[in-house]
mmCIF file of the N, C-alpha and C atoms, coordinates in Angstrom:
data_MODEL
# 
_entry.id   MODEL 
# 
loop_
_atom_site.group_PDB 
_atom_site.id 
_atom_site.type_symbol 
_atom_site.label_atom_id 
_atom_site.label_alt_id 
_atom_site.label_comp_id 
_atom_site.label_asym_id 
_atom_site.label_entity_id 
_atom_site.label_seq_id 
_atom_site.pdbx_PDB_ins_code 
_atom_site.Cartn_x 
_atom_site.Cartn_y 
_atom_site.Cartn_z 
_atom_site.occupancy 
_atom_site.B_iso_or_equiv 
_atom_site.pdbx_formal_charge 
_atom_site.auth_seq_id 
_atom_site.auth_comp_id 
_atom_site.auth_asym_id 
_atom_site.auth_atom_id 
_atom_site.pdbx_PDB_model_num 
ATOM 1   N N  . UNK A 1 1  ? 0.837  -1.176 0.000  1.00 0.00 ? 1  UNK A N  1 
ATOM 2   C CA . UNK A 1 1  ? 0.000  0.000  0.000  1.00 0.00 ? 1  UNK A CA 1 
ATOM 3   C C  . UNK A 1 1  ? 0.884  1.241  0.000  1.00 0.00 ? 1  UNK A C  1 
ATOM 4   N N  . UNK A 1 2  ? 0.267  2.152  -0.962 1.00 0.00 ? 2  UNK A N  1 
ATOM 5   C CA . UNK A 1 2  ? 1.171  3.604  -1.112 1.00 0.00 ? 2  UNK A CA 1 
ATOM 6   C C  . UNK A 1 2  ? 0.606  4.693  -0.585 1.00 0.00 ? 2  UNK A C  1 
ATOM 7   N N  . UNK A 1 3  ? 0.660  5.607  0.248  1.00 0.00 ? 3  UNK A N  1 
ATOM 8   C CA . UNK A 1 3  ? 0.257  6.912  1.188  1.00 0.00 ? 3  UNK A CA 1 
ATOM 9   C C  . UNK A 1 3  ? 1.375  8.180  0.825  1.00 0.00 ? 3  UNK A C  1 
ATOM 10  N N  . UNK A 1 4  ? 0.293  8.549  -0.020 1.00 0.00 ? 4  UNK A N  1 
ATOM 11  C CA . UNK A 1 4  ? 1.372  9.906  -0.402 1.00 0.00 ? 4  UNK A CA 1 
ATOM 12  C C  . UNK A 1 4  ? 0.198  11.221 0.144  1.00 0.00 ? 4  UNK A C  1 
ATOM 13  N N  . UNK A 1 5  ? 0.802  12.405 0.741  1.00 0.00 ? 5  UNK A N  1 
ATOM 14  C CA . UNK A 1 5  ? 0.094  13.715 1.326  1.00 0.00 ? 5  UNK A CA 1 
ATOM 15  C C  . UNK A 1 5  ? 1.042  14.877 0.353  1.00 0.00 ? 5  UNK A C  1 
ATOM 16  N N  . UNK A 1 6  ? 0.318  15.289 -0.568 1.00 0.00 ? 6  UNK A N  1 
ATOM 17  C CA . UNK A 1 6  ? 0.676  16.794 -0.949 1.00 0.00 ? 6  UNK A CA 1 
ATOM 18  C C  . UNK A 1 6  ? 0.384  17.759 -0.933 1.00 0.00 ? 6  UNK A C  1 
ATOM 19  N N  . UNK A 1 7  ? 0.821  19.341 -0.236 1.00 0.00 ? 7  UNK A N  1 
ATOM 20  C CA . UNK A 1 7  ? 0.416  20.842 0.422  1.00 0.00 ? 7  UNK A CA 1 
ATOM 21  C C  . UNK A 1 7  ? 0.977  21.418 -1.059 1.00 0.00 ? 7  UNK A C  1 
ATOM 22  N N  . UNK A 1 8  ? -0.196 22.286 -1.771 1.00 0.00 ? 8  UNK A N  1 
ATOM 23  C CA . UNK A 1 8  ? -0.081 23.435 -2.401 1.00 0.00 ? 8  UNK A CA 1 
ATOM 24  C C  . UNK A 1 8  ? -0.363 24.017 -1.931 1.00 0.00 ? 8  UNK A C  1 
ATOM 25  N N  . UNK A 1 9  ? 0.415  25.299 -1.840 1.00 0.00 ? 9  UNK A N  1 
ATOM 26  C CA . UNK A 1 9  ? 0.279  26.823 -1.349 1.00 0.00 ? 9  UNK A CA 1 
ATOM 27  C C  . UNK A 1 9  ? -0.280 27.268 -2.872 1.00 0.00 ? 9  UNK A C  1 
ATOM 28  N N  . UNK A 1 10 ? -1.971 27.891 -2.968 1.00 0.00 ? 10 UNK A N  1 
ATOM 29  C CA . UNK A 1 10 ? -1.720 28.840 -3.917 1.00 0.00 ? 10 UNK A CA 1 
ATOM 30  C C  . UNK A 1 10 ? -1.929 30.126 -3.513 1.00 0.00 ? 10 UNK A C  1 
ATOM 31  N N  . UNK A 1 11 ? -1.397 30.237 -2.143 1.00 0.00 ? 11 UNK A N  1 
ATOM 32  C CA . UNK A 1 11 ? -1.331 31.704 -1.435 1.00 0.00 ? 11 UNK A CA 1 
ATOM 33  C C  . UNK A 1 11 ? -0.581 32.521 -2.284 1.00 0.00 ? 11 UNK A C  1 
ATOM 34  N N  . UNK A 1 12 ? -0.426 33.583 -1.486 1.00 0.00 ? 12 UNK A N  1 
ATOM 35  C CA . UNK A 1 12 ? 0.338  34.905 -2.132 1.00 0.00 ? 12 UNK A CA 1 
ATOM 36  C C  . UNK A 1 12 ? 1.568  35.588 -1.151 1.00 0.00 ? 12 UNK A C  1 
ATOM 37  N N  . UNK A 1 13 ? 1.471  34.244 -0.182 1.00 0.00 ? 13 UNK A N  1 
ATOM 38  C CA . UNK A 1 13 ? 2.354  33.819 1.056  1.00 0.00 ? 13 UNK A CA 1 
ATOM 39  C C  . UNK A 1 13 ? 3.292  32.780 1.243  1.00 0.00 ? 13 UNK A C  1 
ATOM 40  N N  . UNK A 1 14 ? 4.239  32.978 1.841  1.00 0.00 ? 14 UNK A N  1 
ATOM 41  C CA . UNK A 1 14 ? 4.892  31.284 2.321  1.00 0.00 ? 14 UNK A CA 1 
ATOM 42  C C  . UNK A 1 14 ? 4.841  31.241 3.537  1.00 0.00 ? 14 UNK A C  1 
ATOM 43  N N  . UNK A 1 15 ? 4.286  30.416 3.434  1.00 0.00 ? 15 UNK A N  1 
ATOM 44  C CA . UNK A 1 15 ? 3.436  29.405 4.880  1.00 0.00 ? 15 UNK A CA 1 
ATOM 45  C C  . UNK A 1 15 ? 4.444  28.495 5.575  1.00 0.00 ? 15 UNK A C  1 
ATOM 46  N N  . UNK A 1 16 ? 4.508  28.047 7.029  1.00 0.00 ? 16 UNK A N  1 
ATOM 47  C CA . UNK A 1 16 ? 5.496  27.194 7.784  1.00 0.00 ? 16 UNK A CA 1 
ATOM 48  C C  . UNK A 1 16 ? 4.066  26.225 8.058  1.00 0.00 ? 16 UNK A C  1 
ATOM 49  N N  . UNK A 1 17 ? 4.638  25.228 7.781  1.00 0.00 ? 17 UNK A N  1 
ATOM 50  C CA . UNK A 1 17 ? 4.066  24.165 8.062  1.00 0.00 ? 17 UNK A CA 1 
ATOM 51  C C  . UNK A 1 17 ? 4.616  23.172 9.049  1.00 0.00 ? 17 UNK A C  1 
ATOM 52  N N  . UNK A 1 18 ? 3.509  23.025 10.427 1.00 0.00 ? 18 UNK A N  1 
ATOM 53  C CA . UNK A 1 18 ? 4.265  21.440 11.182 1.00 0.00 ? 18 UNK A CA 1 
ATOM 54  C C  . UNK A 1 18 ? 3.040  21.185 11.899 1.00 0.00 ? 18 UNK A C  1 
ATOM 55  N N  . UNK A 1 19 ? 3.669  20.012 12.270 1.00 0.00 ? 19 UNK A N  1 
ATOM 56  C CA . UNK A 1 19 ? 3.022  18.684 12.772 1.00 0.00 ? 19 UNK A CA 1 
ATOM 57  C C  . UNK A 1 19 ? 2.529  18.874 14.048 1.00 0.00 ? 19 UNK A C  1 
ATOM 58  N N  . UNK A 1 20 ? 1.728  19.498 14.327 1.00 0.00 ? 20 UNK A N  1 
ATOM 59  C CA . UNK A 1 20 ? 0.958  20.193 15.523 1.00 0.00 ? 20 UNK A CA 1 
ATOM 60  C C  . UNK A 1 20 ? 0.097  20.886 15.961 1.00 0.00 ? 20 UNK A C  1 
ATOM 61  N N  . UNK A 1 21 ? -0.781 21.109 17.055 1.00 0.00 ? 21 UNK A N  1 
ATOM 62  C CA . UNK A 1 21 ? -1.856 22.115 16.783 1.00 0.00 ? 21 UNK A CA 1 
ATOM 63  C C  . UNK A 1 21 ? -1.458 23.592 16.507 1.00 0.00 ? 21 UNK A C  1 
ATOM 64  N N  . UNK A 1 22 ? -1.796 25.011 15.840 1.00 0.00 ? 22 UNK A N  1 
ATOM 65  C CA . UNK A 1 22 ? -1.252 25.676 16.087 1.00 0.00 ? 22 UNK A CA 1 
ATOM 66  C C  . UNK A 1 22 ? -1.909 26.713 17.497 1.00 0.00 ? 22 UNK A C  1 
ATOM 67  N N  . UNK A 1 23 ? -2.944 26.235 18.109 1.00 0.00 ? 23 UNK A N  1 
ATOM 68  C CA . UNK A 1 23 ? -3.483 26.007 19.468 1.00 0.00 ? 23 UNK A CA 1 
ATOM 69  C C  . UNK A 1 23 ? -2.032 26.229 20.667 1.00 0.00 ? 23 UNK A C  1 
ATOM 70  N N  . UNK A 1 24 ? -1.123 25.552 20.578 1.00 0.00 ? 24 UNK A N  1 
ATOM 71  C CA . UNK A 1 24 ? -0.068 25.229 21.232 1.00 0.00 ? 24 UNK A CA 1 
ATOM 72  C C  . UNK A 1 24 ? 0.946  26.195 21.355 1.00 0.00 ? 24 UNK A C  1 
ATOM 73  N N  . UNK A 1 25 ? 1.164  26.853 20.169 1.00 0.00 ? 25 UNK A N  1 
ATOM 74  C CA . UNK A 1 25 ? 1.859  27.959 20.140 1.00 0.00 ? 25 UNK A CA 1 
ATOM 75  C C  . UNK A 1 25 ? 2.009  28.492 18.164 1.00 0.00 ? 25 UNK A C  1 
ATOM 76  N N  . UNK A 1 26 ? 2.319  29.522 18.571 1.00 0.00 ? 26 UNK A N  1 
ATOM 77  C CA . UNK A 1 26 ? 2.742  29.804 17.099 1.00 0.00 ? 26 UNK A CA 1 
ATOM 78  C C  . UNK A 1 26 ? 4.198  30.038 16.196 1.00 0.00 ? 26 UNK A C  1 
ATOM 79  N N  . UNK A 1 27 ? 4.600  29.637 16.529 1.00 0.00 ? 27 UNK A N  1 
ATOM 80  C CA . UNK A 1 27 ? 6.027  29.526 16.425 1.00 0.00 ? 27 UNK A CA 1 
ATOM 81  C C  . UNK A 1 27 ? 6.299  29.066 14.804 1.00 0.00 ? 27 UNK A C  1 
ATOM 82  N N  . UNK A 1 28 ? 6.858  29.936 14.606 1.00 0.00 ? 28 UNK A N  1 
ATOM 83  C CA . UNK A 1 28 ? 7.126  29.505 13.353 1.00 0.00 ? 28 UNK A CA 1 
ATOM 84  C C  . UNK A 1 28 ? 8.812  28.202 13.092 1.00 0.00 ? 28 UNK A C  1 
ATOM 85  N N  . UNK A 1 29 ? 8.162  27.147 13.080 1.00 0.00 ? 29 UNK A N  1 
ATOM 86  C CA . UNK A 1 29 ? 9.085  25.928 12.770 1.00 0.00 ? 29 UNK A CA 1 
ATOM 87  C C  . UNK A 1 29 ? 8.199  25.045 12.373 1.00 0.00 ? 29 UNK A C  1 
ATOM 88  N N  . UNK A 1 30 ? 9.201  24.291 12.155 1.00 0.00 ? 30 UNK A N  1 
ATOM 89  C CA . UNK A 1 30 ? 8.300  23.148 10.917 1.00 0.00 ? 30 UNK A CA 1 
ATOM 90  C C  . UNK A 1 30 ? 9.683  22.972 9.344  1.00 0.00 ? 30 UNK A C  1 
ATOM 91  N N  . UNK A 1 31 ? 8.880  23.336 8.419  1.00 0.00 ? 31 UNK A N  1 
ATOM 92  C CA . UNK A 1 31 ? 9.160  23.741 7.138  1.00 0.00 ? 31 UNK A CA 1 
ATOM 93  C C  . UNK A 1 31 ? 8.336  24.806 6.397  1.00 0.00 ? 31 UNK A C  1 
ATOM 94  N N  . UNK A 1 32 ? 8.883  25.487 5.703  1.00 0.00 ? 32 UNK A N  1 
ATOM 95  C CA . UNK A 1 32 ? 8.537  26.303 4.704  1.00 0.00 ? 32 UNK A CA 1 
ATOM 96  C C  . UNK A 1 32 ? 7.436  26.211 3.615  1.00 0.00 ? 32 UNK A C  1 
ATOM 97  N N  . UNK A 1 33 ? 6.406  26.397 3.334  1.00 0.00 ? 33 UNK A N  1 
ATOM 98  C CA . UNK A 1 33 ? 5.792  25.945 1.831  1.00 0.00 ? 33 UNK A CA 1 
ATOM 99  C C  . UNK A 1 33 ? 5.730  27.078 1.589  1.00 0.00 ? 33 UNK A C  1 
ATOM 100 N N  . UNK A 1 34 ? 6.994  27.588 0.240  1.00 0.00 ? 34 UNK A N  1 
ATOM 101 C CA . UNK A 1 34 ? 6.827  28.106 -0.614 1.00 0.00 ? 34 UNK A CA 1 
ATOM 102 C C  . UNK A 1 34 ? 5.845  29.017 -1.217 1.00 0.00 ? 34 UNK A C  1 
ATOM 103 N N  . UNK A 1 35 ? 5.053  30.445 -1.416 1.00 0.00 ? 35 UNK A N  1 
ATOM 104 C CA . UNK A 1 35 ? 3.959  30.541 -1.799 1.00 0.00 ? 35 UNK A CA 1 
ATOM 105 C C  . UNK A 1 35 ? 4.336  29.874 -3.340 1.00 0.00 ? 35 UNK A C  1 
ATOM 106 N N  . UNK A 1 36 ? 3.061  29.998 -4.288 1.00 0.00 ? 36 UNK A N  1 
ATOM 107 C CA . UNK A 1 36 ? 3.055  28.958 -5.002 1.00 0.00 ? 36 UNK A CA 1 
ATOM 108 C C  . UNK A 1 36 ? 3.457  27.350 -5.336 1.00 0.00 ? 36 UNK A C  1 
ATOM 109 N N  . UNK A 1 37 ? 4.084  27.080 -4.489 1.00 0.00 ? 37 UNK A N  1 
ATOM 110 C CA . UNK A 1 37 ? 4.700  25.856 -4.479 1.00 0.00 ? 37 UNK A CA 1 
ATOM 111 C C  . UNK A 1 37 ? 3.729  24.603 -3.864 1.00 0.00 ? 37 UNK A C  1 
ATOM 112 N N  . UNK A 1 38 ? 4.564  23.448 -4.310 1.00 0.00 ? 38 UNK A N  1 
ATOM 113 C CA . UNK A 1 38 ? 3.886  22.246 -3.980 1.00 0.00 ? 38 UNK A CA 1 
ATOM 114 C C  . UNK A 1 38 ? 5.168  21.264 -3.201 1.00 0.00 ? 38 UNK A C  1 
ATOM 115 N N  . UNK A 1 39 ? 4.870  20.893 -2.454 1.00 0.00 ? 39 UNK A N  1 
ATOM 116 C CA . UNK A 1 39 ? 5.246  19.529 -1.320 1.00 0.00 ? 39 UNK A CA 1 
ATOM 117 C C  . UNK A 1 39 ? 4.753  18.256 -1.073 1.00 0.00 ? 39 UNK A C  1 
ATOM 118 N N  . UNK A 1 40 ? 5.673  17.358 -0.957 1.00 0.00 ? 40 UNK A N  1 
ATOM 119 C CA . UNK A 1 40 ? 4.928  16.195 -0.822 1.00 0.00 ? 40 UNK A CA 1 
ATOM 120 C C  . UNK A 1 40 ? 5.195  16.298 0.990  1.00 0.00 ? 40 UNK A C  1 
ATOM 121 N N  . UNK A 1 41 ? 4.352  15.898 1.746  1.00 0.00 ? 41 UNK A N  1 
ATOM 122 C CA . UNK A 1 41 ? 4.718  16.598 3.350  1.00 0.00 ? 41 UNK A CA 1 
ATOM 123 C C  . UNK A 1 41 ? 4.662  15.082 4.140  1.00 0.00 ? 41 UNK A C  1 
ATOM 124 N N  . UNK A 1 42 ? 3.982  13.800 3.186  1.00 0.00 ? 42 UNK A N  1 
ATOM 125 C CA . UNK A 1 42 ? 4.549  12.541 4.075  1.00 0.00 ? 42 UNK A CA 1 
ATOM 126 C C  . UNK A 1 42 ? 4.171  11.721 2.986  1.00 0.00 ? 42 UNK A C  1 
ATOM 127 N N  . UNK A 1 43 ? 5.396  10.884 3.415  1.00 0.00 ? 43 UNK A N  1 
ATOM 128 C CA . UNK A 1 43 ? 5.033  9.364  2.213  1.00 0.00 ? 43 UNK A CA 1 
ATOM 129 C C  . UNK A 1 43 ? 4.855  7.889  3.050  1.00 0.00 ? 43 UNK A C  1 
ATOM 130 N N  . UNK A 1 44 ? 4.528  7.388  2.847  1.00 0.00 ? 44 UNK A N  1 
ATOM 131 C CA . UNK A 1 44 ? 4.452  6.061  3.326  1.00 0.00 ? 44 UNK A CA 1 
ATOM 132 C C  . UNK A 1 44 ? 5.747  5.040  3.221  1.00 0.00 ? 44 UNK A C  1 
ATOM 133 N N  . UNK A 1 45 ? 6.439  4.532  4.429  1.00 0.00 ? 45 UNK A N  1 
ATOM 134 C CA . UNK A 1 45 ? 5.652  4.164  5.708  1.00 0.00 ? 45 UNK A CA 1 
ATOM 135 C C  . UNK A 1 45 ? 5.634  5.456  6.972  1.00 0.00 ? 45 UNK A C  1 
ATOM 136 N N  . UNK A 1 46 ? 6.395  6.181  6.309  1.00 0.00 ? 46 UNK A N  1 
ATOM 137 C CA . UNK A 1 46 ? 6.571  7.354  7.360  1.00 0.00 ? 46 UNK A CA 1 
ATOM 138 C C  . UNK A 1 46 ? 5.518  8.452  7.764  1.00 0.00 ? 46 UNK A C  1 
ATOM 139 N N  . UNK A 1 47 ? 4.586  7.754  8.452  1.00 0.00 ? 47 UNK A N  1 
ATOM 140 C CA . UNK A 1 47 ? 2.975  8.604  8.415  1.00 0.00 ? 47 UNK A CA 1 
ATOM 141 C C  . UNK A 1 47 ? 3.083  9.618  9.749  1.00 0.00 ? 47 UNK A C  1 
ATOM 142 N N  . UNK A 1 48 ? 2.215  10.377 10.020 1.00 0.00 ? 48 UNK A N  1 
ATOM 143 C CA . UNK A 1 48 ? 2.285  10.700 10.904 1.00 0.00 ? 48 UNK A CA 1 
ATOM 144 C C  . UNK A 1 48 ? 0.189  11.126 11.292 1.00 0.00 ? 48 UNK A C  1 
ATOM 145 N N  . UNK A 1 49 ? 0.047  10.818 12.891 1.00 0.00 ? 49 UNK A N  1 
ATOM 146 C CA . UNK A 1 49 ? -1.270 11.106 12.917 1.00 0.00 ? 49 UNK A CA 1 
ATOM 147 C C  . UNK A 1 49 ? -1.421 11.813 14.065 1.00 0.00 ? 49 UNK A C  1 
ATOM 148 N N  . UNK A 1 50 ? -1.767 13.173 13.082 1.00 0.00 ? 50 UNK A N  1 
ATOM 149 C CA . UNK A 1 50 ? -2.619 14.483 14.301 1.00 0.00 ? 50 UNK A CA 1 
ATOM 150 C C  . UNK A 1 50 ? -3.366 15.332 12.847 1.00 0.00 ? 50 UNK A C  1 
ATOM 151 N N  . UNK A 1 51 ? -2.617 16.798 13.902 1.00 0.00 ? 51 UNK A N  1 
ATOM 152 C CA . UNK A 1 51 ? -3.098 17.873 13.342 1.00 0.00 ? 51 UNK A CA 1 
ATOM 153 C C  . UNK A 1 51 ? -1.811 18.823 12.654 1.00 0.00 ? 51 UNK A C  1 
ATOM 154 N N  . UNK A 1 52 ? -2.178 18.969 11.538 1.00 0.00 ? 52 UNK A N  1 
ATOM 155 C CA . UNK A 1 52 ? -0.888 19.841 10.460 1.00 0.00 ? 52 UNK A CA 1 
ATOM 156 C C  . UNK A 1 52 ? -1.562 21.244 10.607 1.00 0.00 ? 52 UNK A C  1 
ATOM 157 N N  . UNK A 1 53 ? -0.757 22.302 10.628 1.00 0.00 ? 53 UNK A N  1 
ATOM 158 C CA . UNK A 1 53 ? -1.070 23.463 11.321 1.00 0.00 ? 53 UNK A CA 1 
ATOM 159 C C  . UNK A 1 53 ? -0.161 24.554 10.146 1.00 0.00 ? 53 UNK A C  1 
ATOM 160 N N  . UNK A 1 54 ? -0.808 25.209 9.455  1.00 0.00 ? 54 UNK A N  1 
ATOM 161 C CA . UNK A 1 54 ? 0.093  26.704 8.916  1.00 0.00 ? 54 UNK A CA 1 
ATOM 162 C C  . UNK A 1 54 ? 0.123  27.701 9.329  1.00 0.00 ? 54 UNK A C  1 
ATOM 163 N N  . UNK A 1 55 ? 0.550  28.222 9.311  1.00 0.00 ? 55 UNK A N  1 
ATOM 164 C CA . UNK A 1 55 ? 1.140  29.784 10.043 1.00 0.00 ? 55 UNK A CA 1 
ATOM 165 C C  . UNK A 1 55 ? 1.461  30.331 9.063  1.00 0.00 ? 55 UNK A C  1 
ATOM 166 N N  . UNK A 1 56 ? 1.195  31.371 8.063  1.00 0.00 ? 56 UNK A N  1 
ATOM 167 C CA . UNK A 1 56 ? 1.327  32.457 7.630  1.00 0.00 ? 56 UNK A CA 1 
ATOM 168 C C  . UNK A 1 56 ? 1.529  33.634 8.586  1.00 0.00 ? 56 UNK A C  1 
ATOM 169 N N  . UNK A 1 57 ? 2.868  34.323 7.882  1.00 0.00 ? 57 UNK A N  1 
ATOM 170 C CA . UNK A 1 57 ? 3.474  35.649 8.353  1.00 0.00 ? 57 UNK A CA 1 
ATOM 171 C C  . UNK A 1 57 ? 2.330  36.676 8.764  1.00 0.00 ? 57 UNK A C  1 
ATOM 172 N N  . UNK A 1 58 ? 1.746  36.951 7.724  1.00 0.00 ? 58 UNK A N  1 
ATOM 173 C CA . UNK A 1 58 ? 0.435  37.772 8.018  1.00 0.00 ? 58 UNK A CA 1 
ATOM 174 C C  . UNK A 1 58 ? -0.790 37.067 7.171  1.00 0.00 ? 58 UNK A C  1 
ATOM 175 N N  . UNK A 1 59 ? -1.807 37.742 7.633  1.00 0.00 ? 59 UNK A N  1 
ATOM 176 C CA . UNK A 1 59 ? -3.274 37.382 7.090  1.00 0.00 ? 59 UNK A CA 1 
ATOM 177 C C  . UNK A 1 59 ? -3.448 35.857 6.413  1.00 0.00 ? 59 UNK A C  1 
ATOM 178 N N  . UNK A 1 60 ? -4.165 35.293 5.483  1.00 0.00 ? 60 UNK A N  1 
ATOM 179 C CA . UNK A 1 60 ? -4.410 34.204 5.150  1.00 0.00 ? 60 UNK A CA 1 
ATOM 180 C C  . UNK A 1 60 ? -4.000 33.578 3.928  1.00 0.00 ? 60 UNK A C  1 
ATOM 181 N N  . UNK A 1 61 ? -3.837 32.245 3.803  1.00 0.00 ? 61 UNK A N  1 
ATOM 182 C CA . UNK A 1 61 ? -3.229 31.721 2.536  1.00 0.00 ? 61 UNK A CA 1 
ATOM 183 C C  . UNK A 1 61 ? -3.999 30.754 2.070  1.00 0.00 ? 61 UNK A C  1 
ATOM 184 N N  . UNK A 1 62 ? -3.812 30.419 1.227  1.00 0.00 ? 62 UNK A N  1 
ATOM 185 C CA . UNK A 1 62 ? -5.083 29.022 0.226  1.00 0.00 ? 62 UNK A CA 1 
ATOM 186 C C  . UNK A 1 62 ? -3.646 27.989 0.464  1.00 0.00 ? 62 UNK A C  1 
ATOM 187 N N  . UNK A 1 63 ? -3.928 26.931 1.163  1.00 0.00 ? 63 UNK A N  1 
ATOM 188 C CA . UNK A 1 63 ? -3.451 25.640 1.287  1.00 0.00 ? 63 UNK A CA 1 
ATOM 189 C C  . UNK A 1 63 ? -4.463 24.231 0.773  1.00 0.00 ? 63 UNK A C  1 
ATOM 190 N N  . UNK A 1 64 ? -4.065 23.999 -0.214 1.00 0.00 ? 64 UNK A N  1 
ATOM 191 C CA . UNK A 1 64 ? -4.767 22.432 -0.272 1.00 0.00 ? 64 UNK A CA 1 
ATOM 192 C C  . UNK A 1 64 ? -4.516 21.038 -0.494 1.00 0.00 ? 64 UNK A C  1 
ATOM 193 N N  . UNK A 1 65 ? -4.218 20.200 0.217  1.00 0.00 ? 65 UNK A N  1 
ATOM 194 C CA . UNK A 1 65 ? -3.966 18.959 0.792  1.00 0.00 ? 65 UNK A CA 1 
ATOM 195 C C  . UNK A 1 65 ? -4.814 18.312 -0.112 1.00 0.00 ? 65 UNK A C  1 
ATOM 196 N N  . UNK A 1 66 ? -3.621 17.073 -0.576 1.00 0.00 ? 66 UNK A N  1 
ATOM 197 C CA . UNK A 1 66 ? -4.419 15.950 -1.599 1.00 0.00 ? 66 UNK A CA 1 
ATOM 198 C C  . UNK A 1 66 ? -3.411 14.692 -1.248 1.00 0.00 ? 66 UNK A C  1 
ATOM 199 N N  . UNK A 1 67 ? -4.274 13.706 -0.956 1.00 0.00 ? 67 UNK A N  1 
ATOM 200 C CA . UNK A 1 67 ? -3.543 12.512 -0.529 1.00 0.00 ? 67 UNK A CA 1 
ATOM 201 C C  . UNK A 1 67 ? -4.310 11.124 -1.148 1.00 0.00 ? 67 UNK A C  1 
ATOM 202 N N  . UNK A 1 68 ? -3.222 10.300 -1.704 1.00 0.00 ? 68 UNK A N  1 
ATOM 203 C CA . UNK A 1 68 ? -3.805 9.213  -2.290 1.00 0.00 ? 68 UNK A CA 1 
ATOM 204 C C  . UNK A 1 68 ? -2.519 8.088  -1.980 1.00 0.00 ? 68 UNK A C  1 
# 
C-alpha cells in the first residue's frame, strides 16, 4: 500500500508548516511551503497522525492537501 500527502500553497504567502496544533503555540518551525509551491509533506511508511497546522506571516493563505 502507497500513502502519499501533498500541500499546495496557492497563497500569495509562504506558509510554515508542522506537525501540531497551532493552538499550542505559534512559532514559526516546521518547514517552509513556498507561496506557489507544492510539497509532498509525508510518504508512506513514514505517516504521521494528528493535526498539520500553517502559520502564515500575516493574514491568510489558500493551502490544499491531496492525498492518495
Amino acid at each position: 500500500m502507497s500513502i502519499r500527502v501533498v500541500m499546495t500553497n496557492d497563497g500569495n504567502q509562504d506558509v510554515w508548516i508542522k506537525f501540531q496544533a497551532a493552538s499550542v503555540d505559534n512559532d514559526k518551525k516546521g518547514f517552509i511551503l513556498y507561496k506557489g509551491s507544492a510539497a509532498d509533506i509525508l510518504l508512506a511508511p513514514n505517516m504521521y497522525v494528528g493535526e498539520i497546522s500553517g502559520i502564515a506571516a500575516n493574514g491568510n493563505s489558500t493551502i490544499h492537501i491531496t492525498s492518495y
